[in-house]
Residue frames as a rotation matrix with the C-alpha (Angstrom) as fourth column:
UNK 1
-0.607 0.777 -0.166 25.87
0.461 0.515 0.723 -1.21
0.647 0.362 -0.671 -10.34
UNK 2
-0.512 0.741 0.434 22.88
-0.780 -0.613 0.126 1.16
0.360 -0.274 0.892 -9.08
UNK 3
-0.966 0.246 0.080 20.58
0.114 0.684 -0.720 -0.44
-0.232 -0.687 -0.689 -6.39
UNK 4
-0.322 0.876 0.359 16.95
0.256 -0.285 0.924 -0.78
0.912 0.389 -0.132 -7.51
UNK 5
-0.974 -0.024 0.225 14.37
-0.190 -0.452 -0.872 0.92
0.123 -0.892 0.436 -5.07
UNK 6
0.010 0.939 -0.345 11.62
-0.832 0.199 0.518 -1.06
0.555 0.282 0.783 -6.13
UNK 7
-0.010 0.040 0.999 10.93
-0.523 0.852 -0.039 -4.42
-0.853 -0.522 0.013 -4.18
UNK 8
-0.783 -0.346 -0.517 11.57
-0.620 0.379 0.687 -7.53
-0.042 0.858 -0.511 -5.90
UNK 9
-0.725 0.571 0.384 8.35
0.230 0.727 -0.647 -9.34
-0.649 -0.381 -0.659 -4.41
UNK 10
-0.770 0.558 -0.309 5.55
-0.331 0.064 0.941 -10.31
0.545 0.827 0.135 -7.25
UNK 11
-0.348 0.746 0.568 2.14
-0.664 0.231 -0.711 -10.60
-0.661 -0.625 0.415 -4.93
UNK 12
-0.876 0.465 -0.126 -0.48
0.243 0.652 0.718 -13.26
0.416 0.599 -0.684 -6.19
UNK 13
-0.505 0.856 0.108 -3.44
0.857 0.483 0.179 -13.57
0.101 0.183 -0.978 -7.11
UNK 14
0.253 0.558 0.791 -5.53
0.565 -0.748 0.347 -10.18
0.785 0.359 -0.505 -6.25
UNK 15
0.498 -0.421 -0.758 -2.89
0.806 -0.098 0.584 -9.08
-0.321 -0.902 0.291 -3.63
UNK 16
0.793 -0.073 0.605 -1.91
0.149 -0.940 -0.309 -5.40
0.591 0.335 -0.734 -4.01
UNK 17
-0.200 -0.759 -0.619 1.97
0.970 -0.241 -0.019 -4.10
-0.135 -0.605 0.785 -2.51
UNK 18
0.832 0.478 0.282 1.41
0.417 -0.874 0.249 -0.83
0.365 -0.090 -0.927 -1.26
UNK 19
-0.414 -0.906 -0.094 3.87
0.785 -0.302 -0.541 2.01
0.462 -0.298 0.836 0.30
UNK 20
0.303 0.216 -0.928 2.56
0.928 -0.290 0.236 3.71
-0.218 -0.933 -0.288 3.21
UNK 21
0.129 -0.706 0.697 2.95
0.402 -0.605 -0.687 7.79
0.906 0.369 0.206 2.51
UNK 22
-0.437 -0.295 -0.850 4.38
0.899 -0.165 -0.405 9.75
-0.021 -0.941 0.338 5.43
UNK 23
0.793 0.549 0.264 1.83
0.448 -0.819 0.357 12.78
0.413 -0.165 -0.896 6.61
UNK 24
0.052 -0.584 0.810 4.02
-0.031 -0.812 -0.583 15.90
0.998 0.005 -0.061 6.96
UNK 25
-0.500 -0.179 -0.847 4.99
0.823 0.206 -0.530 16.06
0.269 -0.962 0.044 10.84
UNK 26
-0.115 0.223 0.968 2.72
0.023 -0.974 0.227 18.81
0.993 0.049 0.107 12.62
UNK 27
-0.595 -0.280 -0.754 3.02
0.623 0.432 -0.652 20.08
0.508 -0.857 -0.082 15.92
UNK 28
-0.038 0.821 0.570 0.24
0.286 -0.537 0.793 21.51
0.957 0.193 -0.214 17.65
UNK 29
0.923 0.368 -0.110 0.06
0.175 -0.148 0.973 23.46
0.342 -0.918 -0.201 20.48
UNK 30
0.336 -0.907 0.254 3.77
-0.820 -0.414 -0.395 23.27
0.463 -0.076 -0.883 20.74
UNK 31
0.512 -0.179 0.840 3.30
-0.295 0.882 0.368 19.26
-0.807 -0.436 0.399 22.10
UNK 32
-0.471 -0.431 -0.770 5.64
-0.831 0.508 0.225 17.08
0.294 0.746 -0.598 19.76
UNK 33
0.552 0.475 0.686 3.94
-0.735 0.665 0.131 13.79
-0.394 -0.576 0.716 19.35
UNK 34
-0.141 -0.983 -0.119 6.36
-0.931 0.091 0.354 11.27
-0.338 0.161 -0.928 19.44
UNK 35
-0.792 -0.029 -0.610 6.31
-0.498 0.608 0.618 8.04
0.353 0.794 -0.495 16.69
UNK 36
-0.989 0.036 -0.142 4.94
0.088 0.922 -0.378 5.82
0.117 -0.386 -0.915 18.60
UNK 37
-0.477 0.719 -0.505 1.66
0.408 -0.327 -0.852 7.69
-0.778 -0.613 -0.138 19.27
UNK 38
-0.014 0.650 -0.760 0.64
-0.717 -0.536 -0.445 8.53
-0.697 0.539 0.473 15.98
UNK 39
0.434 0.842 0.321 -1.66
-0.425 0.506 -0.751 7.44
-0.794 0.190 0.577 13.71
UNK 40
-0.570 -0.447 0.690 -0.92
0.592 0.358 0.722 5.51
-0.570 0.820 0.061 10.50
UNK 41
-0.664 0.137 -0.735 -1.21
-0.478 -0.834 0.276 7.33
-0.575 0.535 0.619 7.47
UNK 42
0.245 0.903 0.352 -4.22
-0.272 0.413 -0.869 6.17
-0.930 0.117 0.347 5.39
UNK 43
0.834 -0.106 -0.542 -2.97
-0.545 -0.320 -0.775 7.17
-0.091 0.942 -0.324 1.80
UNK 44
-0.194 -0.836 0.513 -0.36
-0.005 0.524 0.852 4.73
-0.981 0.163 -0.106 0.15
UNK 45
0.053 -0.137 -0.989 0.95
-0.864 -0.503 0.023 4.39
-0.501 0.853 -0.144 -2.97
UNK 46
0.899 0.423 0.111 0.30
-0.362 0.863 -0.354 1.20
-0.245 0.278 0.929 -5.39
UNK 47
0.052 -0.997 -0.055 4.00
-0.685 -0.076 0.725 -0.43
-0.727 0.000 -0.687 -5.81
UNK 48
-0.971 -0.234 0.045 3.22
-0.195 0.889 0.414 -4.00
-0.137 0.393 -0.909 -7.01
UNK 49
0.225 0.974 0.008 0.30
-0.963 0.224 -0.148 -6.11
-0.146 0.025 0.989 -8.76
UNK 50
-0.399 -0.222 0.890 -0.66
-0.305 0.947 0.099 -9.55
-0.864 -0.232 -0.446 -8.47
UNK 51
-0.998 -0.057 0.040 -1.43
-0.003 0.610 0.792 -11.70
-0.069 0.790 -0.609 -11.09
UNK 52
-0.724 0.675 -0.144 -5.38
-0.689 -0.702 0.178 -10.84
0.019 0.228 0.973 -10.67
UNK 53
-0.141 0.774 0.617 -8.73
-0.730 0.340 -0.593 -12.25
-0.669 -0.534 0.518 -10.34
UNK 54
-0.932 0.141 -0.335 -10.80
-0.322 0.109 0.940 -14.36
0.169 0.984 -0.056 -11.60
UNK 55
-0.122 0.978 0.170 -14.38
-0.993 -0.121 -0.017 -14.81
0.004 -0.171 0.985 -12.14
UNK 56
-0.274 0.225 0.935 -16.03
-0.529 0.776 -0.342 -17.78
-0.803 -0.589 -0.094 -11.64
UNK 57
0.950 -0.127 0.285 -15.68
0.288 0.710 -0.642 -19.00
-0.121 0.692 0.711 -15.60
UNK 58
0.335 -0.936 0.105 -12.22
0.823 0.345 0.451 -18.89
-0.459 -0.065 0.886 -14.81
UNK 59
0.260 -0.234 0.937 -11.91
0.438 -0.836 -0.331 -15.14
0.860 0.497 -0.114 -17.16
UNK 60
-0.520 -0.649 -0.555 -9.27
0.837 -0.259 -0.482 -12.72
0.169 -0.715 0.678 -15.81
UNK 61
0.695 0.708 -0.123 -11.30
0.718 -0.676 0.166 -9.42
0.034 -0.204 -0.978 -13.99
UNK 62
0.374 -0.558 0.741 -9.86
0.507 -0.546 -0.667 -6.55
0.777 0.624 0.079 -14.75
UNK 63
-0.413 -0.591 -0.693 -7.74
0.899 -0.386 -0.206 -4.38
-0.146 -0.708 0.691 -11.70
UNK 64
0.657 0.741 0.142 -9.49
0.705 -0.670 0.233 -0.98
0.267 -0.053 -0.962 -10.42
UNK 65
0.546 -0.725 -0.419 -5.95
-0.248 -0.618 0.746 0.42
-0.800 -0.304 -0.518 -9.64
UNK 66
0.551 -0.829 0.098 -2.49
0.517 0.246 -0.820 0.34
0.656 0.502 0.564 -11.47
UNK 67
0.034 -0.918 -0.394 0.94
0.979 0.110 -0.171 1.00
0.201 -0.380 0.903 -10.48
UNK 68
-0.640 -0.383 0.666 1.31
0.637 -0.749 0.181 4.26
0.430 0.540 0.723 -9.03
UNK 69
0.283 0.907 0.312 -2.22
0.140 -0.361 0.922 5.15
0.949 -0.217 -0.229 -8.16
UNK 70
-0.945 -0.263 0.196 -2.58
-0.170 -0.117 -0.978 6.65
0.280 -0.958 0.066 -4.49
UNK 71
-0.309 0.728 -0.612 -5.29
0.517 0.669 0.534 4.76
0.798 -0.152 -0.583 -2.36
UNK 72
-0.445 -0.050 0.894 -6.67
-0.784 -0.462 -0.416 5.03
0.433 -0.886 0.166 0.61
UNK 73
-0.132 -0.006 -0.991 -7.07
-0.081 0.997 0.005 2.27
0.988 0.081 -0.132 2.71
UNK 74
0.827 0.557 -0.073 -7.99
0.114 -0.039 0.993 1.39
0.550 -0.830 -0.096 6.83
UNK 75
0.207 -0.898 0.389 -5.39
-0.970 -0.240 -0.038 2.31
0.128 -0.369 -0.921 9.19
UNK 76
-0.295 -0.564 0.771 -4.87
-0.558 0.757 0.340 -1.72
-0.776 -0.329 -0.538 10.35
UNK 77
0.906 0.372 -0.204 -5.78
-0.375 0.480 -0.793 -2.94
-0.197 0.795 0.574 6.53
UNK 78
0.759 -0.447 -0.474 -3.55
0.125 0.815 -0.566 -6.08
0.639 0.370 0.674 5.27
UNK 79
0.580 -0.815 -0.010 -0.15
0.770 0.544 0.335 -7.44
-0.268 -0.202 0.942 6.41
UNK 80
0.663 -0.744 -0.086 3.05
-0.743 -0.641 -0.194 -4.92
0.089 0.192 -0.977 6.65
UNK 81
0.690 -0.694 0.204 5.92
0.723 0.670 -0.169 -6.94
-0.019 0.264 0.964 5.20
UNK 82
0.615 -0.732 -0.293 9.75
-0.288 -0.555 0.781 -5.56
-0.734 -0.396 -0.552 5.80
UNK 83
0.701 -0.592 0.398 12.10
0.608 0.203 -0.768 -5.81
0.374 0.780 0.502 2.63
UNK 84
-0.098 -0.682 0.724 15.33
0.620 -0.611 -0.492 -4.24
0.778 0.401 0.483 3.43
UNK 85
-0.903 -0.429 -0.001 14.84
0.310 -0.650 -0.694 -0.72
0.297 -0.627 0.720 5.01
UNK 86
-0.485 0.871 -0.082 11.27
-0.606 -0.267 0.749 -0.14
0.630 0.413 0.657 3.59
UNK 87
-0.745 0.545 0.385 7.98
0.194 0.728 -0.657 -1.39
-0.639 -0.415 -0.648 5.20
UNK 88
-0.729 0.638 -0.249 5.59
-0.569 -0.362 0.738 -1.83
0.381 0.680 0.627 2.44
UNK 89
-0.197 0.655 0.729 1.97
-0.604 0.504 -0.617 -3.23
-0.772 -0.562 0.297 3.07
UNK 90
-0.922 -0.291 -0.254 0.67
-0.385 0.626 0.678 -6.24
-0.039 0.723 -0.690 1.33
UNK 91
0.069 0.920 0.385 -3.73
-0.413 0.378 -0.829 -6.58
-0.908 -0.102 0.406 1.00
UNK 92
-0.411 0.366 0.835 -6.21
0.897 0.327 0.298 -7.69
-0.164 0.871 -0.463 -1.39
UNK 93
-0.714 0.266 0.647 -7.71
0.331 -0.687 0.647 -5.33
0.617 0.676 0.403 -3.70
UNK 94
-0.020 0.976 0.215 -10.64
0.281 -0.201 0.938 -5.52
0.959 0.079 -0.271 -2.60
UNK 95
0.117 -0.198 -0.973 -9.37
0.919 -0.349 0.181 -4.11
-0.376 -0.916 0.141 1.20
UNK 96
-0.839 -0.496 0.224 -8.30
0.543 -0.783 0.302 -0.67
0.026 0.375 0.927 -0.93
UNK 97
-0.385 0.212 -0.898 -10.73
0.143 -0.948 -0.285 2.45
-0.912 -0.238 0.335 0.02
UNK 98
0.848 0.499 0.177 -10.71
0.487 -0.604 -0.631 4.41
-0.208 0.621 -0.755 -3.09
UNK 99
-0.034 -0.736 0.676 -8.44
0.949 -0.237 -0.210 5.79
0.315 0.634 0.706 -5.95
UNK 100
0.461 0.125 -0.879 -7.27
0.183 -0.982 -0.044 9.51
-0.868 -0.141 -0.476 -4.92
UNK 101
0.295 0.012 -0.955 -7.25
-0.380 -0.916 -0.129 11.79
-0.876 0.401 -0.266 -7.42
């Protein structure tokens, strides 16, 4: 039986699970900069959707992402939740930047 590599967690309401990509390692000057000291990457990838807005006659609002989509988002935007090995992040939509590409 093949392990899935998806999380099994189902956000609510207009809560977005995200995956953090990793910026290529560059070393400038010849300084390595070691984990701890660099920045978070901005750019994550959309993993999970919640179950989604709603307007104020109760009608569902449609989602400005889908699955997949790469964001971009604040370096200390939403909650980083641990599953496993993974650390995936867990906002609302409406914390998400802007759809790259």
């Amino acid at each position: 039986m093949a392990k899935s590599t998806k999380p099994t967690v189902k956000p609510l309401g207009d809560r977005v699970l995200l995956q953090r990509l990793e910026e290529a390692e560059e070393i400038k000057g010849g300084i390595i900069i070691p984990d701890s000291a660099k920045e978070k990457p901005q750019e994550a990838t959309v993993i999970a959707l919640g179950t989604g807005k709603k307007d104020a006659d109760g009608k569902a609002v449609a989602w400005d992402v889908k699955l997949g989509d790469k964001v971009l988002i604040g370096k200390y935007a939403g909650t980083e939740v641990k599953l496993g090995d993974e650390t995936y992040i867990l906002l609302r939509e409406e914390e998400i930047l802007a759809v790259v590409g």
